[in-house]
C-alpha positions in Angstrom: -4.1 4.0 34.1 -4.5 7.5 32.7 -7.4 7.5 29.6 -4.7 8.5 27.0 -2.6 5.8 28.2 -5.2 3.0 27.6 -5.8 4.3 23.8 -2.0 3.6 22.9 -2.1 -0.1 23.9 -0.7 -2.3 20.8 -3.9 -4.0 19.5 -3.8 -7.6 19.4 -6.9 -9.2 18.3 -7.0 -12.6 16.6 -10.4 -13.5 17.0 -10.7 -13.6 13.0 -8.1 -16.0 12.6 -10.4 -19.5 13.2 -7.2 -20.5 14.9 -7.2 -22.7 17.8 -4.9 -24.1 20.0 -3.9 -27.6 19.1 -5.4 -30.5 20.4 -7.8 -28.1 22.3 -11.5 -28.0 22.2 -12.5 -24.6 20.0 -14.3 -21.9 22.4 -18.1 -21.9 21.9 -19.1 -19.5 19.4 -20.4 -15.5 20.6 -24.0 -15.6 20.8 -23.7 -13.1 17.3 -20.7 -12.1 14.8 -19.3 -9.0 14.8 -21.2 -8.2 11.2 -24.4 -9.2 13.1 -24.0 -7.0 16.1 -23.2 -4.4 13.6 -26.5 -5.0 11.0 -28.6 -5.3 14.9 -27.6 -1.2 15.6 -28.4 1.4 12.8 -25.8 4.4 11.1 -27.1 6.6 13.1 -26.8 4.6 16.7 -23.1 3.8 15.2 -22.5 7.5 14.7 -22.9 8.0 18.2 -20.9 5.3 19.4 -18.3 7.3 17.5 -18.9 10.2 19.2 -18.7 8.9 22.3 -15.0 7.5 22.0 -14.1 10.7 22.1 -13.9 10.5 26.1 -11.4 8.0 25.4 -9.5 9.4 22.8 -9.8 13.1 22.3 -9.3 14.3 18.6 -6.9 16.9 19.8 -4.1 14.1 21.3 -3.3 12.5 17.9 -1.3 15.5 17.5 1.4 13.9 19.9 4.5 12.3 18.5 7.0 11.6 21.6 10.1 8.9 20.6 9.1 6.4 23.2 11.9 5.8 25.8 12.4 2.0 25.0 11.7 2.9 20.9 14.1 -0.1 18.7 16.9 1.8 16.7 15.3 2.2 13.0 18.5 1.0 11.4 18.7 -2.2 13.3 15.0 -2.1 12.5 15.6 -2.4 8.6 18.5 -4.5 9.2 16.8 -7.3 10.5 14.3 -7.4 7.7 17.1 -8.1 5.4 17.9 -11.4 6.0 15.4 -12.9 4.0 16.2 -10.8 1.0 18.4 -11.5 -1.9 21.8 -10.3 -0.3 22.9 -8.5 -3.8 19.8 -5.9 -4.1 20.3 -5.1 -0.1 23.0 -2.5 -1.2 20.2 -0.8 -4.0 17.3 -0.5 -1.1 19.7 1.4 1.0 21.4 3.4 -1.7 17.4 4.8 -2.1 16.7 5.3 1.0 19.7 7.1 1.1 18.8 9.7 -1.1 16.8 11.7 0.9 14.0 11.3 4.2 11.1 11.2 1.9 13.0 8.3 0.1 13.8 6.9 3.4 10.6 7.1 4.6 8.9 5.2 1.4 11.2 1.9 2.6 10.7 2.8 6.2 6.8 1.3 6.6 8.1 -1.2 9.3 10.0 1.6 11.2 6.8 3.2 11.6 4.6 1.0 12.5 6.6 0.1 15.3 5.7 3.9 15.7 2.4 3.9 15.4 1.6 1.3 18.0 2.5 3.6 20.4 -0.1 6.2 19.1 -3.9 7.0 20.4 -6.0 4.2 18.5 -9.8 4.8 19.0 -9.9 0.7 18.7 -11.6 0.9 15.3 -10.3 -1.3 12.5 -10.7 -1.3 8.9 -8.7 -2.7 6.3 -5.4 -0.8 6.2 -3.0 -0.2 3.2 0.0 -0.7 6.1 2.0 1.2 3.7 -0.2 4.6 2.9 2.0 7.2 1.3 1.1 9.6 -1.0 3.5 7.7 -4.3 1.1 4.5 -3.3 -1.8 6.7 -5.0 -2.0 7.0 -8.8 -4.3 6.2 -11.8 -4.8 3.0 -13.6 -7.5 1.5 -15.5 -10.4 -0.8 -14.3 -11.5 -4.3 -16.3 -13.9 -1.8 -17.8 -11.0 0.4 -19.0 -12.1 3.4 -17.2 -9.2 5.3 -15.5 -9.9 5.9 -11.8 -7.4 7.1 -8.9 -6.7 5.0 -5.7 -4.2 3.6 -3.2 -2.3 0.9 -5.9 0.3 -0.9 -3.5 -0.7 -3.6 -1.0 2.4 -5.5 0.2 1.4 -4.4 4.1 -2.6 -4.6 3.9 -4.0 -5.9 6.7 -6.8 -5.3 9.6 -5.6 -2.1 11.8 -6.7 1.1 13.3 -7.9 3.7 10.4 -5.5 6.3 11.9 -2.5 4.4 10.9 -2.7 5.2 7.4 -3.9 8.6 7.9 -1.0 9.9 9.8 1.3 7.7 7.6 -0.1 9.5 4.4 -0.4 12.8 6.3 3.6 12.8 7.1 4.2 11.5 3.4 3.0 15.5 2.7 5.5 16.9 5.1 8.3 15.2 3.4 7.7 15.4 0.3 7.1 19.4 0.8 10.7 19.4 2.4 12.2 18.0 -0.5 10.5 19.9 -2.5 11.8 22.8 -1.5 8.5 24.1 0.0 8.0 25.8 3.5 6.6 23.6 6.4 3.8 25.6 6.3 2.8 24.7 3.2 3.5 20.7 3.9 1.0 20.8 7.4 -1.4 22.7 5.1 -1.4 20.1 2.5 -1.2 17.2 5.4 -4.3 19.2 7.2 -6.0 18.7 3.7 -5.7 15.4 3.3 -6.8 15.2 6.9 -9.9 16.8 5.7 -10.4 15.3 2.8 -10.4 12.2 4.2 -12.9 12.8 6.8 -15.6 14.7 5.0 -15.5 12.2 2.3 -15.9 9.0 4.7 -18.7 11.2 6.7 -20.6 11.6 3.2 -19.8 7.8 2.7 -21.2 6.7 5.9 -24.8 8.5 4.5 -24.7 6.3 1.5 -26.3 2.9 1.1 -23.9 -0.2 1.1 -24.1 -1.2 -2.4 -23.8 2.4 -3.3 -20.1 2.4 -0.9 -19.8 -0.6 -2.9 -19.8 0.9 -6.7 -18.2 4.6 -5.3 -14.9 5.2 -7.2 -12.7 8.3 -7.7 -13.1 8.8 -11.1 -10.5 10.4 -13.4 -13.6 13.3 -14.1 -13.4 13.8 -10.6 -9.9 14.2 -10.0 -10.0 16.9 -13.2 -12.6 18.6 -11.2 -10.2 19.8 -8.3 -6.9 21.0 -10.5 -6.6 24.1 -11.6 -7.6 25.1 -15.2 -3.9 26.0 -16.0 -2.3 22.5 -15.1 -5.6 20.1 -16.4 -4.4 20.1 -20.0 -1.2 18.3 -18.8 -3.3 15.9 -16.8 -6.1 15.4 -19.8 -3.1 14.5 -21.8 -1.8 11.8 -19.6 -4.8 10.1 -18.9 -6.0 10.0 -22.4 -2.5 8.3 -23.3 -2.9 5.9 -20.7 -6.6 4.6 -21.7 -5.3 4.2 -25.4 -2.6 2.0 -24.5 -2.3 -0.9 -22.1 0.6 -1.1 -19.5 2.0 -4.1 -21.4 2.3 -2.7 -24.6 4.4 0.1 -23.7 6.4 -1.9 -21.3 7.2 -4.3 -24.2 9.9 -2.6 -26.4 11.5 -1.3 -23.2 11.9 -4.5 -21.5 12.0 -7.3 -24.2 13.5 -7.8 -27.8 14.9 -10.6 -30.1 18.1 -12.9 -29.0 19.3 -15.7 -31.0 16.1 -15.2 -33.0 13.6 -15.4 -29.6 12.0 -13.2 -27.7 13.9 -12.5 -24.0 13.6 -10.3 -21.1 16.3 -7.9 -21.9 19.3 -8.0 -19.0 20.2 -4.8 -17.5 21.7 -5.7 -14.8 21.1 -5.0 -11.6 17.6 -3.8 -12.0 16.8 -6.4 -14.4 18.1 -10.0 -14.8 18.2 -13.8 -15.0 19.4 -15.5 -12.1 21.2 -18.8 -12.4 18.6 -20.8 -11.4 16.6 -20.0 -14.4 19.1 -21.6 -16.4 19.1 -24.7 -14.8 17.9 -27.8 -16.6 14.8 -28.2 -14.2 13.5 -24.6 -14.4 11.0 -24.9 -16.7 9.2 -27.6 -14.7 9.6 -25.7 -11.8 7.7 -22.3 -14.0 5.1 -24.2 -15.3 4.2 -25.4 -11.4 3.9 -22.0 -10.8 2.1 -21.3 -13.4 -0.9 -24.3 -12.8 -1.2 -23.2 -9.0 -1.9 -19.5 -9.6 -4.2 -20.4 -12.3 -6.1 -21.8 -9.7 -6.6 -19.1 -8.2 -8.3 -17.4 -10.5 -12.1 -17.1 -11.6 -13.1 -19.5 -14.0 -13.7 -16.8 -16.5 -9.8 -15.3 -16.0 -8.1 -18.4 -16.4 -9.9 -18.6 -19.9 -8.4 -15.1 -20.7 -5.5 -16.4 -19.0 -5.4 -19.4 -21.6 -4.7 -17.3 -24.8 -1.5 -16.3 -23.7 1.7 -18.5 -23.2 4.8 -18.3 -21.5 7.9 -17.1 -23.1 10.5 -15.8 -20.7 10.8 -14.9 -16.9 13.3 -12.9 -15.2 13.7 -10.8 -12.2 13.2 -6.9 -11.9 13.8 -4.9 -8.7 11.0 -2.7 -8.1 10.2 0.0 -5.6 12.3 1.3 -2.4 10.6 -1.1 0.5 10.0 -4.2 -1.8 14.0 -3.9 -3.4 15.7 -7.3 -2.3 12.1 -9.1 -2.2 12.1 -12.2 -5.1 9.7 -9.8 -7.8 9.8 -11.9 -11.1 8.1 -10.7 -14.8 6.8 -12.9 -16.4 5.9 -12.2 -20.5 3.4 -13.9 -22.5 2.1 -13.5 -25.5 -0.9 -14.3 -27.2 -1.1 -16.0 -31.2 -1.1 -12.8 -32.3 2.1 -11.8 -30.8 0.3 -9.4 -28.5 2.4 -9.5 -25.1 1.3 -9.5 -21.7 3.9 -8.8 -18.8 2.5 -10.5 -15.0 4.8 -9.8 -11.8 5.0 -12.1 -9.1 6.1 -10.2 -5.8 7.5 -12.2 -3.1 4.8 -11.3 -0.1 5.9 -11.5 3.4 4.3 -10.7 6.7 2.8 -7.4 6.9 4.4 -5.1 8.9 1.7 -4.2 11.2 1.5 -8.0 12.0 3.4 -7.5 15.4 1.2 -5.0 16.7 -2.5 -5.5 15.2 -2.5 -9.3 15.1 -1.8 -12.2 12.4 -3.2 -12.3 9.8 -6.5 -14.4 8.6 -5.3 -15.7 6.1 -2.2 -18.3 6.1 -1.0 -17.1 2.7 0.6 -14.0 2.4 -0.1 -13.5 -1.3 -3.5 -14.3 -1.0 -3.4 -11.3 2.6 -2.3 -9.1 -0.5 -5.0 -10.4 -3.0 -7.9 -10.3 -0.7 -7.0 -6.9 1.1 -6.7 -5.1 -2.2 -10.1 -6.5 -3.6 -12.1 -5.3 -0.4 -10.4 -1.8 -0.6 -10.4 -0.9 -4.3 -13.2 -0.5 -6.2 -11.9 -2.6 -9.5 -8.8 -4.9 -9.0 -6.7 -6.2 -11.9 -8.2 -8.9 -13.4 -5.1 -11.6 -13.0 -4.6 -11.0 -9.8 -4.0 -14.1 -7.2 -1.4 -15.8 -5.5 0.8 -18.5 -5.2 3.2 -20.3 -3.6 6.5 -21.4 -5.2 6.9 -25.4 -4.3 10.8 -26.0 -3.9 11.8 -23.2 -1.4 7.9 -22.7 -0.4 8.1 -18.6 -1.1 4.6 -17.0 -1.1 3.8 -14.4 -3.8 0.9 -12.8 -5.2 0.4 -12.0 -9.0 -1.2 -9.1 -11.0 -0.1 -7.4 -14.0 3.3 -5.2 -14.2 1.3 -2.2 -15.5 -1.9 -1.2 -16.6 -2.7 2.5 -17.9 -1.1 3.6 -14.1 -0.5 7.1 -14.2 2.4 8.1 -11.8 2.0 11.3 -10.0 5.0 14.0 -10.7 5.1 14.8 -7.0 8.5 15.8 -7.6 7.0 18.7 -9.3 4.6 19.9 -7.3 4.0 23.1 -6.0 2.1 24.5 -2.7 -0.9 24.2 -4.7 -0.9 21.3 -6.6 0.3 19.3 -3.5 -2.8 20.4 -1.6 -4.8 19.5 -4.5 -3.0 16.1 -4.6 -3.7 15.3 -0.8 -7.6 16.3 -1.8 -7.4 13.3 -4.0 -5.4 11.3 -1.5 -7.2 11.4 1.8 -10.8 11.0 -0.4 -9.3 7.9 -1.7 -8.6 6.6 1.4 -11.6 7.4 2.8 -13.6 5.6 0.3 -10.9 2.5 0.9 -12.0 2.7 4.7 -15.7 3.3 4.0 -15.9 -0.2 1.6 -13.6 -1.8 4.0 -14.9 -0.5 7.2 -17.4 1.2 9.4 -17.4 4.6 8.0 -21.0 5.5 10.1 -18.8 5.0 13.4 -15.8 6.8 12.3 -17.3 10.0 10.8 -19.4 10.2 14.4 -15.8 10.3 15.7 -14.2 12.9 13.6 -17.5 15.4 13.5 -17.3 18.2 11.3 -14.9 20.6 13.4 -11.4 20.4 12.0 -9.8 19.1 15.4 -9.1 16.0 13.9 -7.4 17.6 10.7 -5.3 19.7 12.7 -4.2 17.3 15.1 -3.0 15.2 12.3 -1.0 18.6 11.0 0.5 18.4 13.9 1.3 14.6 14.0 2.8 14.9 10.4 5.0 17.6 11.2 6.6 15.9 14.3 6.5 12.5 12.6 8.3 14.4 9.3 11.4 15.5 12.3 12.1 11.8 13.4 12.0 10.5 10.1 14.9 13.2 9.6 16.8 11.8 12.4 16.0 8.7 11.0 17.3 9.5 8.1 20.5 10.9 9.3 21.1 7.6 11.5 21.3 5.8 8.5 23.5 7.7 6.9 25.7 7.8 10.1 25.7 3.8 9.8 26.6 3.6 5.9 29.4 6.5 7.2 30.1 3.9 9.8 30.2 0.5 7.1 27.7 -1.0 8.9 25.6 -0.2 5.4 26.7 -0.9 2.2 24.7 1.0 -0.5 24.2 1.3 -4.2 24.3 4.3 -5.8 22.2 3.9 -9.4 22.5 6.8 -12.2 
């Protein structure tokens, strides 16, 4: 067996489960823990355990993309996901998708990680996102109401090679440069940059202390620092809106208003509406279940804040392109002084790197989601947890429906601002991997020649094509009526 071919075997490791076969006798415990082995051998030793993988995976091959022979068909692929979805949105996922390969590629994270496991892996894992493209980045405020920018969408997190959600985000540039109307030079530039980015930011990371990876954020000073005097106004602007006004309160005369003389959910139908079963006689009960059981997950000191706010009305609202069809609920509350607060309770289901990095640790989905995203951000909402819902046993996790996030106008960006954007991206991500991982063993890896950033150029580029084809086998099958879409205004 060739070197190369070695590196793209699936990995399968679920040694952190604590699972053991039933009725067996557990295997004796390893003479040390993995965190033990790596406190026994110092940054430096690590760094040159990096370096040496390089005989088994050069830098240069992740520039390979090649279909693999047996490779699924992506649209059966997607199919199969939906049977556990709420048969009525189905049409709405695909009628995004639809809309063009970047779109398709945002609800195509299963597709490629199927994809991925057939990549070089160096065998390191941290933390993945599972789902790391460049609209899963943005700014939102921490418990201290400071605004920072990081990756804010965790539905796939789970433990997997690092260079998963590299070339994911990497190929997120390509497309969205294609649909921006920009040359393909100019998406592999910005891709390269993220590339970059990313690793000159986790080598400067693995120099650091671990309390000091710890506390690291990407502040909303820092991301001001890399644009362009011309276009920071714009930016000031936004983020000075968003730290004067909580996600709640703007979302509240948008999404609610008085009925009958209560406050409601307002209907607007599809995206946003009460299903039958919350008019049934037993609902209530069934909420307030759901209600005690997340509270339990919560620190002591945020069910307290949790406490000054009661329940007034639930409903469900489609969100996103991958997650459309998924049970998402909002929930609004308000306090005694009317002051409302909107919590979302997204279905979570099995990662979709499960298949080819391993189960989970953790039996609850929701709390997969909760955990991940606490390890790799630096400040994590302060309501989030999980829960499961107790008649048809679905998992979800809970956080609020906005706070201060500040979506990035990709759609608007230019050659340069997108290269400024994957700056922000890939040193995001590397400070994700560097809290979540081992950043000393990683950056001995990827060195300080830009092999590695080129080869994932290269990777996006080709990666960018089969999405295409992708994309165009989809709309073959909704030609076909295999597909049924919805097209929204």
């Amino acid at each position: 067996m060739s070197k190369h071919m070695a590196a793209v075997t699936p990995i399968t490791d679920h040694s952190r489960s604590g699972k053991t076969d039933h009725g067996a006798k557990p295997h004796p415990a390893p003479p040390a823990s993995e965190q033990e082995v790596k406190r026994a051998i110092s940054p430096d030793e690590r760094a040159a355990m990096g370096k040496a993988l390089r005989e088994k995976v050069q830098r240069s091959q992740h520039a390979a993309w090649k279909r693999p022979q047996n490779r699924p068909d992506p649209v059966e692929l997607l199919r199969a996901s939906d049977k556990d979805r709420i048969p009525e949105l189905i049409p709405i996922r695909y009628g995004r998708m639809l809309q063009s390969p970047f779109t398709y590629y945002r609800g195509a994270a299963m597709v490629m990680a199927a994809d991925l496991a057939h990549t070089p892996v160096t065998g390191i894992k941290v933390q993945a996102c599972g789902d790391c493209h460049l609209l899963n980045f943005g700014g939102f405020a921490t418990p201290e109401r400071n605004i920072i920018f990081d990756i804010n969408d965790f539905d796939e997190t789970l433990p997997a090679p690092w260079e998963w959600d590299v070339k994911r985000l990497a190929a997120s540039f390509v497309l969205a440069a294609r649909v921006n109307g920009l040359s393909d030079g100019q998406g592999r530039d910005a891709a390269e940059t993220c590339a970059r980015s990313y690793r000159k930011h986790l080598r400067d990371y693995a120099e650091m202390t671990p309390l000091e990876v710890w506390y690291e954020n990407v502040t909303s000073e820092d991301i001001l620092g890399l644009i362009p005097a011309a276009h920071r106004g714009f930016v000031e602007a936004r983020i000075q809106k968003a730290s004067e006004q909580g996600g709640s309160e703007l979302d509240y005369p948008k999404l609610a208003g008085m009925v009958g003389g209560k406050v409601t959910i307002r209907d607007t139908p599809p995206l946003i509406y009460h299903p039958e079963v919350s008019r049934a006689p037993e609902f209530q009960g069934v909420l307030e279940q759901v209600f005690t059981d997340y509270r339990a997950t919560l620190p002591d000191d945020r069910r307290e804040l949790l406490d000054r706010y009661h329940l007034v009305d639930a409903a469900i609202k489609v969100v996103g392109i991958g997650s459309v069809g998924r049970r998402c609920w909002i929930a609004l509350m308000m306090s005694e002084g009317n002051h409302p607060l909107f919590l979302q309770f997204k279905e979570a289901a099995a990662s979709v790197l499960e298949p080819y990095a391993g189960a989970s640790p953790y039996p609850h989905h929701g709390q997969r989601v909760v955990a991940g995203q606490r390890l790799m951000q630096p400040a994590s909402d302060v309501f989030l947890g999980w829960v499961t819902e107790s008649t048809l046993k679905r998992q979800f996790y809970v956080r609020q429906l906005r706070d201060a996030k500040i979506k990035p106008l990709v759609e608007t960006f230019n050659g340069e601002l997108l290269k400024i954007y994957a700056k922000a991206c890939g040193w995001a991500l590397a400070r994700a991997h560097a809290k979540a991982g081992d950043a000393a063993t990683i950056g001995g890896y990827l060195g300080t020649s830009s092999q590695f950033d080129e080869a994932a150029g290269a990777f996006a580029l080709a990666y960018a094509d089969e999405a295409e084809r992708d994309h165009t086998a989809l709309k073959s099958a909704v030609r076909a009526g295999k597909i049924t879409v919805f097209q929204e205004v």
